[in-house]
C-alpha positions in Angstrom: 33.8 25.6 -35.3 35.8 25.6 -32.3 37.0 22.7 -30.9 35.8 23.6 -27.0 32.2 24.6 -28.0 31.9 21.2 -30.4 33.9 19.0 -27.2 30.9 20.6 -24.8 28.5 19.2 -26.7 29.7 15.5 -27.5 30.2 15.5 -23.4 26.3 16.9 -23.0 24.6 14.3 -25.1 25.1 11.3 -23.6 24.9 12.6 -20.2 21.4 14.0 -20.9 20.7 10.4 -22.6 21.4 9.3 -19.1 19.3 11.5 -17.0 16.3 10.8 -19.3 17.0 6.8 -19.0 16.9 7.4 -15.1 13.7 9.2 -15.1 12.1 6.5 -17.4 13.5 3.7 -15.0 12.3 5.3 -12.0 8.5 6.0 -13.7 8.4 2.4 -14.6 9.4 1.4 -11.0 6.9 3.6 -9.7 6.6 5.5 -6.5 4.3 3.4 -4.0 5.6 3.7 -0.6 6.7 -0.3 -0.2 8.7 -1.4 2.9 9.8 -4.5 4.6 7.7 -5.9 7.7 7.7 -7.9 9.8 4.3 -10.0 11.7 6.0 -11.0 14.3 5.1 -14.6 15.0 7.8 -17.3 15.6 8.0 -19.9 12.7 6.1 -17.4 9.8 8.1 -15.6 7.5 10.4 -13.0 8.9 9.8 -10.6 6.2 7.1 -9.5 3.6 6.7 -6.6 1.2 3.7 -4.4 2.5 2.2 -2.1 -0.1 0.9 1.6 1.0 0.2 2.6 -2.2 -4.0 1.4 -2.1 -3.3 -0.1 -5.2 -3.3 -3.2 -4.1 -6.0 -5.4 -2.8 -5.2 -5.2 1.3 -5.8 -1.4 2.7 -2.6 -1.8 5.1 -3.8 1.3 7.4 -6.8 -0.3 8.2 -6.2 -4.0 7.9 -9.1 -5.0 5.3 -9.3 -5.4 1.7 -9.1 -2.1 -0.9 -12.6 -2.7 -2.0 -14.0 -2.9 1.6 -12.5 -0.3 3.4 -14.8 2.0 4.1 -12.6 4.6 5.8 -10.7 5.2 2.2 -13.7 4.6 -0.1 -16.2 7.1 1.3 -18.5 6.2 -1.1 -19.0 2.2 0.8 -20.1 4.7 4.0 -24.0 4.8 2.9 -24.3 0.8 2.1 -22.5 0.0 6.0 -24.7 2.2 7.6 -28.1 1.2 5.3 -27.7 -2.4 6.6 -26.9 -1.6 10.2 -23.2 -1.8 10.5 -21.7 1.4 12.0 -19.6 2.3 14.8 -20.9 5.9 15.8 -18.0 6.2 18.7 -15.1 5.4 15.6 -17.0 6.4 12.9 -16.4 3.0 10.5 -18.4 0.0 10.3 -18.8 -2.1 13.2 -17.5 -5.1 11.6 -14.4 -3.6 10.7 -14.4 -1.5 14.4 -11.2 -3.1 16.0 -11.1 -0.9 18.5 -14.2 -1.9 20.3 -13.5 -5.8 18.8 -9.8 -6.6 18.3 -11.2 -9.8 17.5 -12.9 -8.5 14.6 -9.2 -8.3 12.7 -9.2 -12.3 12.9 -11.5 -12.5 9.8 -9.7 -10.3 7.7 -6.5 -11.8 8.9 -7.6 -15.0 7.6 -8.6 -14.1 4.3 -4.7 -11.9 4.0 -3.1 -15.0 4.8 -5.4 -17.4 2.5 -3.9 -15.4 -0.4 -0.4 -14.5 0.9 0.6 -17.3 2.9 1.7 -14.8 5.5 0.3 -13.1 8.5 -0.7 -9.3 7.8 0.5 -6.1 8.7 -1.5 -4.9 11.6 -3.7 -2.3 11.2 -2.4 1.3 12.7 
């Protein structure tokens, strides 16, 4: 065998070995969008690790938890409407409508900093 074709392949191996290993690394790590930010208020923590991925418990984008968020899980829709709580102007329920209530976000903000210890992300 020739000594080129046979030093080729010693070289390949253990750089495929090391592509593989990256791909495995970065599927472990996963691929959530997860970013630094910031709440804003003086004396709380400067930074905390925000989750976009809705695999979490806190729907970021809207500022409530995963399993009410009726503006991701279409299927909660039916139930907010059957006991009166919709927003027809925004189309989401009412109690979760920050854009007629600001206010609203207090409760929710409450129960995100009851777990975390940290003021939420606001809602965009």
């Amino acid at each position: 065998m020739n000594w080129n074709h046979m030093s080729q392949g010693l070289l390949f191996g253990p750089f495929l070995a090391v592509v593989l290993l990256s791909f495995v690394l970065i599927a472990l790590n996963g691929c959530g969008k997860s970013e630094t930010a910031s709440d804003g208020t003086a004396g709380s923590p400067s930074v905390t690790d925000v989750d976009y991925s809705h695999g979490g418990w806190w729907c970021v984008e809207h500022g409530v938890p995963e399993g009410e968020c009726a503006l991701c899980d279409k299927s909660l829709v039916a139930k907010f409407k059957a006991d009166g709580d919709w927003c027809e102007e925004h189309n989401r329920p009412e109690s979760q409508c920050f854009i007629c209530s600001p206010k609203r976000f207090d409760k929710f903000a409450a129960t995100y900093e009851a777990k975390t210890g940290h003021k939420p992300p606001q809602p965009e």
